[in-house]
Structure formats: structure tokens, C-alpha cells
C-alpha positions as CSV (number, residue, x, y, z in Angstrom):
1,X,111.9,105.8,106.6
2,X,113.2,109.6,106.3
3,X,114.8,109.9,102.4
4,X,117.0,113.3,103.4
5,X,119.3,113.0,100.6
6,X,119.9,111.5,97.2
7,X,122.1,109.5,99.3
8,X,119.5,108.0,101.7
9,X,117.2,107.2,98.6
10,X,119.5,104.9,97.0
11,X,120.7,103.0,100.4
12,X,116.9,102.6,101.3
13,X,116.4,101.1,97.7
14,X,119.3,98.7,97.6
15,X,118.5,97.7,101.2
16,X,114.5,96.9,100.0
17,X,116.0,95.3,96.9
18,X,118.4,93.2,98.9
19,X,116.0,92.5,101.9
20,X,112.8,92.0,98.9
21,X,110.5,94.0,101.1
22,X,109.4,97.6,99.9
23,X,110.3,100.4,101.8
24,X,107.8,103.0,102.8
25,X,109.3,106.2,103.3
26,X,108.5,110.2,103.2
27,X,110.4,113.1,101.9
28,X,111.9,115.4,103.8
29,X,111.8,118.4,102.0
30,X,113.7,122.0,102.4
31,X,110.7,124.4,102.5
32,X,113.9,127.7,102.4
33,X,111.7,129.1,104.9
34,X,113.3,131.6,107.7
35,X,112.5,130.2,111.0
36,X,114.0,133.5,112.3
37,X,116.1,131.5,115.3
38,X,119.5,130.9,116.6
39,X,121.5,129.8,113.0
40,X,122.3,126.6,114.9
41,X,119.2,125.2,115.1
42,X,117.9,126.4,112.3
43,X,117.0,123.7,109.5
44,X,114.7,125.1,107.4
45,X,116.7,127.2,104.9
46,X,118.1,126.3,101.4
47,X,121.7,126.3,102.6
48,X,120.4,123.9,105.5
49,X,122.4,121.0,105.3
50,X,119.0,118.7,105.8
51,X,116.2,118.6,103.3
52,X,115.4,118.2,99.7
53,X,116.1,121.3,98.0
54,X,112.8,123.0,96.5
55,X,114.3,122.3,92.8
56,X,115.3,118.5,92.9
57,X,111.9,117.3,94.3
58,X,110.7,115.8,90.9
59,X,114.1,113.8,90.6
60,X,113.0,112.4,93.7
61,X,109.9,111.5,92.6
62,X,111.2,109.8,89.3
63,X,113.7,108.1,90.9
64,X,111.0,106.6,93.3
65,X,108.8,105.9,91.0
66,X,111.3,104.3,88.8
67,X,112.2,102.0,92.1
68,X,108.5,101.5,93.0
69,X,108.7,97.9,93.7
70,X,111.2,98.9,96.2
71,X,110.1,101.5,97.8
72,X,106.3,103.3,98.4
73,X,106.4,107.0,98.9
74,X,103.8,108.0,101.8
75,X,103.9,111.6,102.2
76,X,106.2,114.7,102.4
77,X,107.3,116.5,105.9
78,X,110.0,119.3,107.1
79,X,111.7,120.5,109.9
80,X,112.6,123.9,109.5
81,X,114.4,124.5,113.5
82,X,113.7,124.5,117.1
83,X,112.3,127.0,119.3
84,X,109.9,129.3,117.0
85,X,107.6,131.2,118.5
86,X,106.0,133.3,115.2
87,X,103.2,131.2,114.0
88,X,103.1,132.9,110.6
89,X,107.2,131.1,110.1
90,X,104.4,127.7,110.0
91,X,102.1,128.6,107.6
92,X,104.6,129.6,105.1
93,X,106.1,126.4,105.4
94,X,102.9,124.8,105.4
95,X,101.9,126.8,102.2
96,X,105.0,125.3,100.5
97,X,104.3,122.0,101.6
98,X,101.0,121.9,100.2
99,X,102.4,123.1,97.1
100,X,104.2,119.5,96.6
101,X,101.9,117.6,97.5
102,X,98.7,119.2,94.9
């Protein structure tokens, strides 16, 4: 499962606690990384409406470790928009990505 939002995180943990199986999820995190495209299908900035900001990630990660009976964090991914053709756009997000996951 996707956890997109605070939001998502608690339905996916009432819905593993309700259910009794653990939920394995990832994190979809907000790199704020320019994908330098048409604003509409552009995801990857901070005021992106989809993502983990940069700043709330260890919240995250305390609240899923708090709930780890409920839920088993498997990895970290982004989307940061559609049709990018500068390759260098991908390995700044990359470089953040790798950041969170060190």
C-alpha cells in the first residue's frame, strides 16, 4: 500500500488492526524537486498536493513504528511528474531519496 498522507497512514492502520493482518506499505515521499514540465502534471514539488513533505518524514516513521504490529514499512518511492526528458531532474531526486533511506 501507498501511505501519501497522514491521512492514508492512519486508515491503513485501523484497517490492519481491524482486519488483524499487517499492512506492508511504502512512503511516498515529496523529493521538492523541479521536474521542469507542464504545472499540471507536475508532482514532485513541495506545494504538490501528493507526497510526504521532506520535514514530516520522521513522524511518519514514529508513527509506523509505533503501529508496527499493524503495519511493516518496505521502502520509500516518488513521483515527481510525467513527461521529463532532463535526466539530471532524476538524479536529484534520486539523491534525495537516498538521503531517507541511509
Amino acid at each position: 500500500m501507498n501511505v501519501d498522507s497522514e491521512f492514508d497512514l492512519e486508515h491503513i492502520i485501523q484497517a490492519a488492526q481491524n482486519t488483524g493482518k499487517r499492512a506492508r506499505a511504502l512512503l511516498r515521499i515529496n523529493p521538492d524537486v523541479d521536474p521542469k514540465v507542464h504545472r499540471y502534471v507536475s508532482t514532485g514539488l513541495a506545494n504538490s498536493k501528493f507526497g510526504i513533505e521532506n520535514s514530516k518524514i520522521i513522524k511518519y516513521l514514529e508513527r509506523i513504528k509505533e503501529c508496527a504490529q499493524h503495519i511493516e514499512l518496505l521502502g520509500v518511492h516518488c513521483h515527481i511528474g510525467s513527461t521529463i526528458k532532463d535526466v539530471k531532474i532524476f538524479q536529484d531526486a534520486a539523491t534525495i531519496m537516498a538521503k531517507h533511506v541511509e
